[in-house]
C-alpha positions as CSV (number, residue, x, y, z in Angstrom):
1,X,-70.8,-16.4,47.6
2,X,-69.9,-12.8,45.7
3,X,-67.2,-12.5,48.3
4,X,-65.7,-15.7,46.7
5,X,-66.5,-14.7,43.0
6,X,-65.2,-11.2,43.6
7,X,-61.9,-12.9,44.8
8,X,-62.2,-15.4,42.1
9,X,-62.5,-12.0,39.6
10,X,-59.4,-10.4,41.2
11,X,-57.1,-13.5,40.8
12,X,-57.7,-14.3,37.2
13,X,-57.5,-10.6,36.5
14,X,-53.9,-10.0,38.3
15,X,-53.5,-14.1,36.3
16,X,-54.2,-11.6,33.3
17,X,-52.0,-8.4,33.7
18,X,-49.1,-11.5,35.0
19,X,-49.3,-12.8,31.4
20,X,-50.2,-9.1,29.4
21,X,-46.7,-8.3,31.5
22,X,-44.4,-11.2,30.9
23,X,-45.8,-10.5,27.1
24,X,-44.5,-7.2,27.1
25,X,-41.3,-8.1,28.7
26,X,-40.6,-10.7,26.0
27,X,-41.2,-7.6,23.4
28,X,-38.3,-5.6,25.2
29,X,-36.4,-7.4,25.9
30,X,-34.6,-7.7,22.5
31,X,-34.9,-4.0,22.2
32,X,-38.5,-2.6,21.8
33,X,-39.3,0.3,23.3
34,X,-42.9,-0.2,24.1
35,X,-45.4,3.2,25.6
36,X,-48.9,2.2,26.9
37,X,-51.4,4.9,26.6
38,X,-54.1,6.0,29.1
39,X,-56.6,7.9,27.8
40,X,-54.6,8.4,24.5
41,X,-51.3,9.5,26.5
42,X,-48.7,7.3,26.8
43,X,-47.8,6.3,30.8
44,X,-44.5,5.1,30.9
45,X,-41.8,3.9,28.7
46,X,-40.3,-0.1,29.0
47,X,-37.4,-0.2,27.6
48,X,-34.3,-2.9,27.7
49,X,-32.0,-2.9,30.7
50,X,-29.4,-2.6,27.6
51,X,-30.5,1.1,26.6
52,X,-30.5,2.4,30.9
53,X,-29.5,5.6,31.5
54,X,-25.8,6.1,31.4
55,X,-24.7,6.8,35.4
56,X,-22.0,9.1,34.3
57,X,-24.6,11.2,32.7
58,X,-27.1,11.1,35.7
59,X,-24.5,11.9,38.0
60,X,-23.1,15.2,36.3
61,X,-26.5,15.9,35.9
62,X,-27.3,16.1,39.8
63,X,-23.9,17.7,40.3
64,X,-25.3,20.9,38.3
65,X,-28.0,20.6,40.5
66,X,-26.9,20.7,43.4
67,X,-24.3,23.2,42.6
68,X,-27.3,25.5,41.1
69,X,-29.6,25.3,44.3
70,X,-26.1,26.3,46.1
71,X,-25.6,29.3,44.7
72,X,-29.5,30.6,45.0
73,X,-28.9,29.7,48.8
74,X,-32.1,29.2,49.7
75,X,-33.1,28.6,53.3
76,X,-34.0,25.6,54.4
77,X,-38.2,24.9,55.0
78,X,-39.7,25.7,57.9
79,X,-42.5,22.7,57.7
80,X,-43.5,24.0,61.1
81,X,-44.8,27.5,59.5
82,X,-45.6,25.8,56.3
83,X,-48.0,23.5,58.3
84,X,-49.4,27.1,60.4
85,X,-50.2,28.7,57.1
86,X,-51.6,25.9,55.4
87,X,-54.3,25.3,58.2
88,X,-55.1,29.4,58.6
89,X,-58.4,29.9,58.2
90,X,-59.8,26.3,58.5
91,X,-62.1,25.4,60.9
C-alpha cells in the first residue's frame, strides 16, 4: 500500500510542477523575464524565445576563444597521467 501512495505522491507532484511550469510559460511568453530563487539565489533565467541570444554574437564570441587558447598553445591532456596522479596515494 505505501508503494502505491508514494507513486500516487510522485504523480500529483510532477501533475503540480506540469501546471507551476505551463504557468510560468504563459508569464514569458509575452515577454517576462522570470528568476526562481533557491535558497534566496536565483537558478535560472526564462525568458521569451523572442529576446535569444543573437548567433552572430555567440559565434564571434567562440571565435576569440578559440583564437585565444591558440595562441597560449597549450598541449593537449594527457587523461592517462591525469588519471595516475589523481589515484597516487590511494589505497
Amino acid at each position: 500500500m505505501a508503494a502505491i501512495s508514494s507513486k500516487l505522491e510522485k504523480e500529483i507532484v510532477l501533475l503540480e510542477a506540469k501546471n507551476i511550469l505551463r504557468a510560468l510559460l504563459d508569464r514569458v511568453e509575452p515577454g517576462e523575464k522570470i528568476s526562481p530563487p533557491r535558497l534566496g539565489t536565483p537558478v535560472v533565467t526564462l525568458v521569451s524565445r523572442e529576446e535569444h541570444i543573437d548567433r552572430e554574437k555567440a559565434h564571434a564570441a567562440a571565435d576569440r576563444i578559440r583564437a585565444r587558447a591558440k595562441a597560449l598553445a597549450v598541449e593537449p591532456l594527457d587523461w592517462a597521467a591525469l588519471k595516475d596522479d589523481r589515484d597516487e596515494g590511494r589505497p
